[in-house]
C-alpha positions as CSV (number, residue, x, y, z in Angstrom):
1,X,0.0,0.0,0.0
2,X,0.8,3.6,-0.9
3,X,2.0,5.6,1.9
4,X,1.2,9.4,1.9
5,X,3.6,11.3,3.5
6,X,1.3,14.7,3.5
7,X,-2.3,13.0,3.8
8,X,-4.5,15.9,5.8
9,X,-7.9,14.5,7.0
10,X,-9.9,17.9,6.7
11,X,-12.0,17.1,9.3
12,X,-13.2,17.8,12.7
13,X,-15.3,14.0,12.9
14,X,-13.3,12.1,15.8
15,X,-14.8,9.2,14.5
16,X,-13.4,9.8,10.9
17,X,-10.0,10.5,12.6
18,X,-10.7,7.1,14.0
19,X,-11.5,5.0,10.8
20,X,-8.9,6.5,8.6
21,X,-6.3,5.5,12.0
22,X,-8.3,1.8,12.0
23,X,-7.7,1.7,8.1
24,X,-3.8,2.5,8.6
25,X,-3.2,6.1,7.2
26,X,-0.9,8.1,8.6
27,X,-2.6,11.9,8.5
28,X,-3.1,15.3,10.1
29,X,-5.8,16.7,10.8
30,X,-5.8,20.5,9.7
31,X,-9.3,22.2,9.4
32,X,-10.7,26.0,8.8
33,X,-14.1,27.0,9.5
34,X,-16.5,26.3,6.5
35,X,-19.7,27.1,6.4
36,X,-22.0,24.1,5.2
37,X,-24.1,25.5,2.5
38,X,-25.6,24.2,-0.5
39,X,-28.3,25.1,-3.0
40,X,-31.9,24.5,-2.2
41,X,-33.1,23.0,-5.3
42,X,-30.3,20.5,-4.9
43,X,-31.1,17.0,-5.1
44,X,-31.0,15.6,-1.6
45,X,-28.7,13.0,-3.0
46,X,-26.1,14.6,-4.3
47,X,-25.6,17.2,-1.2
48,X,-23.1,15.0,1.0
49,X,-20.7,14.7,-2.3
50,X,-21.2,18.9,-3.5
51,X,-20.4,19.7,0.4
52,X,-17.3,17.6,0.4
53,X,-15.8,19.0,-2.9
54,X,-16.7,22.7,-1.7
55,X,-15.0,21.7,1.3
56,X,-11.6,20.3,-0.4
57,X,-11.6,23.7,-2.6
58,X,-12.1,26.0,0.4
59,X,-9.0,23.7,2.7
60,X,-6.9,23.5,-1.0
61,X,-7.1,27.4,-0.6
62,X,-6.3,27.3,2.7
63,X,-3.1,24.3,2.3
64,X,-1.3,25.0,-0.8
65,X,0.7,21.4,-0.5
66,X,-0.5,17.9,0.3
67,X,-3.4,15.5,-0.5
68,X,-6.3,16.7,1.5
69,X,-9.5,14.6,2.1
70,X,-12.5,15.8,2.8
71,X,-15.9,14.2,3.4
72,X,-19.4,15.1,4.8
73,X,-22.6,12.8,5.9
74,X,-26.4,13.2,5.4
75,X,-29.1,11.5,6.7
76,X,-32.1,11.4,3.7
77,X,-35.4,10.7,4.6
78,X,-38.6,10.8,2.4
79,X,-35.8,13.1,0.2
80,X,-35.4,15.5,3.1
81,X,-31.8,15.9,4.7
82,X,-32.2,15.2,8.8
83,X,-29.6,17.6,10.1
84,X,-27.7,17.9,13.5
85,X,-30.4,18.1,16.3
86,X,-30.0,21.9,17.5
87,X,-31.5,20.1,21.2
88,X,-32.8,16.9,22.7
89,X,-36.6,17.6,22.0
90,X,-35.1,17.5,17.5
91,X,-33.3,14.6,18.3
92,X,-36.0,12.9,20.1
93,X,-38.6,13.7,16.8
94,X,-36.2,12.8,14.2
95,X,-35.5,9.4,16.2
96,X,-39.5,9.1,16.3
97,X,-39.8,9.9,12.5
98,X,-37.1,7.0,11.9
99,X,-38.8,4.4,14.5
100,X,-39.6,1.7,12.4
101,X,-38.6,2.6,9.0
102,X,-35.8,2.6,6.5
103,X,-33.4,6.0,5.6
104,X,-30.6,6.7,3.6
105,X,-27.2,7.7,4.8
106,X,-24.8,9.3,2.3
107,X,-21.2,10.5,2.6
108,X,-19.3,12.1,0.1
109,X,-15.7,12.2,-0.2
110,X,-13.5,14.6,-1.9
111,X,-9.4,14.1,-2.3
112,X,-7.4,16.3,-4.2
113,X,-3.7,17.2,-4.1
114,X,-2.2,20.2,-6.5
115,X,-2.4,18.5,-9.8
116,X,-6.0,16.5,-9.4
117,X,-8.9,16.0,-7.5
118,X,-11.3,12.6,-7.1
119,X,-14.8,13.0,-5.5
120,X,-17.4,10.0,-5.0
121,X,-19.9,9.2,-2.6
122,X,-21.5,6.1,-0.9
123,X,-24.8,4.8,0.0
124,X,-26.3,2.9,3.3
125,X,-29.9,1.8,3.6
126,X,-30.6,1.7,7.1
127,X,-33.8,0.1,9.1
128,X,-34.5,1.0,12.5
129,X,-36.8,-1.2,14.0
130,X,-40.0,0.2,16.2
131,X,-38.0,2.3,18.6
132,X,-39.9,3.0,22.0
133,X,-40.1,6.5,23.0
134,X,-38.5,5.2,26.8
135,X,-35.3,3.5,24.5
136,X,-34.9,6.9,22.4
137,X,-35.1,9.2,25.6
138,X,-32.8,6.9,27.2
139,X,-30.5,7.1,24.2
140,X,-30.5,10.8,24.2
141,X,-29.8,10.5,27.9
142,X,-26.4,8.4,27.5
143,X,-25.1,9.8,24.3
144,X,-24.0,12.9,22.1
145,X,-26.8,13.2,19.2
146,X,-26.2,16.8,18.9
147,X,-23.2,16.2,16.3
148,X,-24.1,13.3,14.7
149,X,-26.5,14.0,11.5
150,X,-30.1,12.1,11.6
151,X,-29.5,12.4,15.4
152,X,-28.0,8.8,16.1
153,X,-24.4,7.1,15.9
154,X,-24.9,3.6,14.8
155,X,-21.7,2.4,16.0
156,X,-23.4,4.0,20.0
157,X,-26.3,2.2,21.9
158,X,-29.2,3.1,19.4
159,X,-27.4,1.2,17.1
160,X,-26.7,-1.7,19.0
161,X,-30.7,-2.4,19.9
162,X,-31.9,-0.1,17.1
163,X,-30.8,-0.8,13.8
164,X,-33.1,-4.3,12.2
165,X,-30.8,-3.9,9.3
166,X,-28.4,-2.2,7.3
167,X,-27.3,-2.4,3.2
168,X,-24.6,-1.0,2.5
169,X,-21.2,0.0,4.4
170,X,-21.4,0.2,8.1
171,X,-18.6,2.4,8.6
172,X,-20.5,4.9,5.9
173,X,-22.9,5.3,8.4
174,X,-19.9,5.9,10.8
175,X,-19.0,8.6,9.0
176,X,-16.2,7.6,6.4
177,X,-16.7,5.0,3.5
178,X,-13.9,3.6,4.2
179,X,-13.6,0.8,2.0
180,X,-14.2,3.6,-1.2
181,X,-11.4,5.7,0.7
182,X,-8.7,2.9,0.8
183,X,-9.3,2.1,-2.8
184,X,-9.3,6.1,-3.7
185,X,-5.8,6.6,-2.2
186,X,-4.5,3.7,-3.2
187,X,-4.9,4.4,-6.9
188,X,-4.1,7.8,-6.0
């Protein structure tokens, strides 16, 4: 395997910073504020992948040298993006919404050093099974929702008793498709 001497995870995730560690990349993490916009007649699907590619450009600015990777996650349901809670009482509805039915999560990956730039983005179907209202308060109670998009971290309790089924990549859902990742730097 490739090593990158100049690999710079663009990202304030701990759990990305995590996986791309697990995978065996050596990195830094450098990040600059970026403000998480996109347009509003976007396709739902295709926002995780436009947000990671606007983030690479604004960190290329930023970091003149190295191979910078950059990624964001989106929770789609019924075509709608389920953002960060902003408090417990949007975390405990968007939980509710989920109870019992199936949701995308997309990330989108961007990595780019000074002479090209790859972007892609992965898929997860994920069911939740009938979620009790006592289990998601209790969730809420014991964990962090307020960073994690859709309001839940598989890979936390939730998940655990949760999640009936998933299709796709686990560690997608995570935060970092890191299977698609591996492969990208390797050919990179």
């Amino acid at each position: 395997m490739k090593h990158f001497n100049d690999l710079i995870l663009a990202s304030k995730s701990p759990r990305r910073k995590q996986l791309l560690a697990a995978a065996g990349f050596q990195f830094e993490v450098k990040t600059i504020e970026f403000e998480e916009n996109f347009p509003a007649d976007m396709a739902s699907t295709e926002v995780a992948e436009y947000l990671a590619v606007e983030k690479n450009k604004a960190h290329r600015e930023a970091f003149k040298t190295g191979t910078i990777l950059t990624s964001d996650t989106v929770v789609i349901f019924n075509d709608r993006i389920l953002g960060k809670p902003n408090n417990a009482a949007e975390a405990f509805d968007v939980l509710k919404t989920l109870s019992g039915k199936i949701h995308l999560v997309m990330s989108g990956v961007c990595i780019s050093n000074s002479e090209k730039q790859v972007a892609f983005s992965s898929t997860t179907e994920v069911k939740f099974k009938d979620l009790t209202e006592d289990e998601i308060s209790h969730y809420i109670e014991i964990a962090s929702p307020m960073d994690k998009a859709g309001s839940y971290g598989i890979q936390e309790w939730i998940g655990m008793i949760g999640v009936e089924w998933i299709k796709g990549s686990f560690y997608n859902v995570v935060g970092l498709p890191v299977d698609k990742v591996y492969q990208a730097l390797s050919a990179f």
